[in-house]
C-alpha positions in Angstrom: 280.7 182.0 113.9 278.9 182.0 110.6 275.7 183.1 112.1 277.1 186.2 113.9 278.5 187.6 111.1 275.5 186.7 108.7 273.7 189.0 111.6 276.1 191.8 111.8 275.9 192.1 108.1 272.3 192.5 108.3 272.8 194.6 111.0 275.4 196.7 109.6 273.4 197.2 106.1 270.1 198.5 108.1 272.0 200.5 109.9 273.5 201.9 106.2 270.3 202.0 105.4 268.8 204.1 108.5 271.9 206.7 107.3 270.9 207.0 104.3 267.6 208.7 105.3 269.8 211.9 104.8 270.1 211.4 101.3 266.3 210.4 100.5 264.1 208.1 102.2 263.8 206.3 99.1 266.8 205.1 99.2 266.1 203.6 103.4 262.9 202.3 102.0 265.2 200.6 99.2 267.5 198.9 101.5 264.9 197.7 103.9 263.1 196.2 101.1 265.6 194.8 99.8 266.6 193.2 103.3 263.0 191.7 103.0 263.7 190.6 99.5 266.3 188.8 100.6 264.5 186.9 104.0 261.8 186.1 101.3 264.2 185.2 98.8 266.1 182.9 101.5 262.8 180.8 102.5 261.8 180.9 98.8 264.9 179.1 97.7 263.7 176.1 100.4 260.6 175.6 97.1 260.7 172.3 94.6 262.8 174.2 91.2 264.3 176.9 93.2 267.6 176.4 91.9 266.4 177.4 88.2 267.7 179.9 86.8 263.7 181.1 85.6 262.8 181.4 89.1 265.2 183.7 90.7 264.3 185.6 87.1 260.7 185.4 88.1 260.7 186.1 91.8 263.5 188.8 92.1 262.2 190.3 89.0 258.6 190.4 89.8 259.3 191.6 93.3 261.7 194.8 91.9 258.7 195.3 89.5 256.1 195.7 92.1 258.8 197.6 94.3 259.9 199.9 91.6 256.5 201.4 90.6 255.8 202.8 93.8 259.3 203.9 94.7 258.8 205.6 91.8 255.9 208.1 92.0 256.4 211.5 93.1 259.3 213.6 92.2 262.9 212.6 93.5 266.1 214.7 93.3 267.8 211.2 92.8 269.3 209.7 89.8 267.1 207.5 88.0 269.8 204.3 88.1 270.7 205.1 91.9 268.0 203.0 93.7 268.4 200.4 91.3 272.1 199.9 92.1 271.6 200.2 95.9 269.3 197.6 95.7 271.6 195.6 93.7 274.6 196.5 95.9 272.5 196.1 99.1 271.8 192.6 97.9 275.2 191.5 96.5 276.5 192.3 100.3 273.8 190.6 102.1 274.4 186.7 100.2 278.6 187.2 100.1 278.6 185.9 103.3 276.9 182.8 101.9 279.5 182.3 99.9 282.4 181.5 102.0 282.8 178.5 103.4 282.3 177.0 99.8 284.9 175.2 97.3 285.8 176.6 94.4 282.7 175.6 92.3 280.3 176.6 95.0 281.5 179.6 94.9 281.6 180.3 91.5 277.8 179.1 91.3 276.7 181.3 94.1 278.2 184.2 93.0 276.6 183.3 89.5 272.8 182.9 91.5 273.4 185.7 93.9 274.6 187.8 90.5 271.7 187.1 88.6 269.1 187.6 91.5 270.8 191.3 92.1 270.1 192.4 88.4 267.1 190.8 87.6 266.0 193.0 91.3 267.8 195.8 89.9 266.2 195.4 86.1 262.5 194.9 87.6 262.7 198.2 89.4 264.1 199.9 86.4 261.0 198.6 84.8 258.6 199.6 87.3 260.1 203.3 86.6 259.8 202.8 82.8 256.2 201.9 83.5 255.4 205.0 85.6 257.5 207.1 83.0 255.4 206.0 80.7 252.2 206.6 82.1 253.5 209.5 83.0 254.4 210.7 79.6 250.9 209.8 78.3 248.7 211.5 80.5 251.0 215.0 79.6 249.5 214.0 75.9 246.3 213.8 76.6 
């Protein structure tokens, strides 16, 4: 029963994400990345010193960061905090289901892990848009 619902919430958040095509297609490339993110994220937890708290920094963060640069080129009529926050969002829904089924310490930890993987995906693509900004902002100097 587990794994049919851990599929129909993929399911479910692609298909958000296919509807979201008429708001930007940033914001469907968002989700589906970050339904990536999260397959790679799942088999990367499976490595020797997953459960540190430096590595979900280092792997969620590094992966927003190489996300968020691209996403961010061009010009968008979209808030500058709005893709981060889907992703963030996108990813807090895909790993609830993980934790149910848990005690009451398990959950708290997972929602502590799944918490700090979201922001630290959320804060690398806000980076990666402070990097382009400031490129950006010094080629206008020159």
């Amino acid at each position: 029963m587990a794994d049919a619902a851990f599929w129909v919430i993929h399911l479910v958040v692609a298909l958000v994400g296919f509807g979201l095509s008429a708001i930007s297609p940033r914001a469907t490339v968002t989700v589906f990345f970050v339904l990536l993110v999260e397959l790679f994220g799942l088999v990367g937890m499976a490595l020797p010193g997953a459960s540190n708290l430096f590595f979900s920094l280092e792997l969620f963060g590094g992966l927003g960061l190489l996300f968020g640069v691209p996403i961010s080129l061009g010009r968008t009529d979209l808030a500058w905090w709005f893709l981060p926050a889907l992703a963030a969002g996108s990813f807090i829904v895909l790993r609830a289901m993980s934790l149910f089924g848990e005690d009451g310490r398990g959950v708290l930890v997972g929602g502590l892990q799944t918490l700090v993987a979201a922001l630290s995906l959320a804060a690398g693509m806000l980076a990666g848009r402070g990097v382009v900004t400031l490129v950006r902002s010094r080629i206008r100097r020159r």
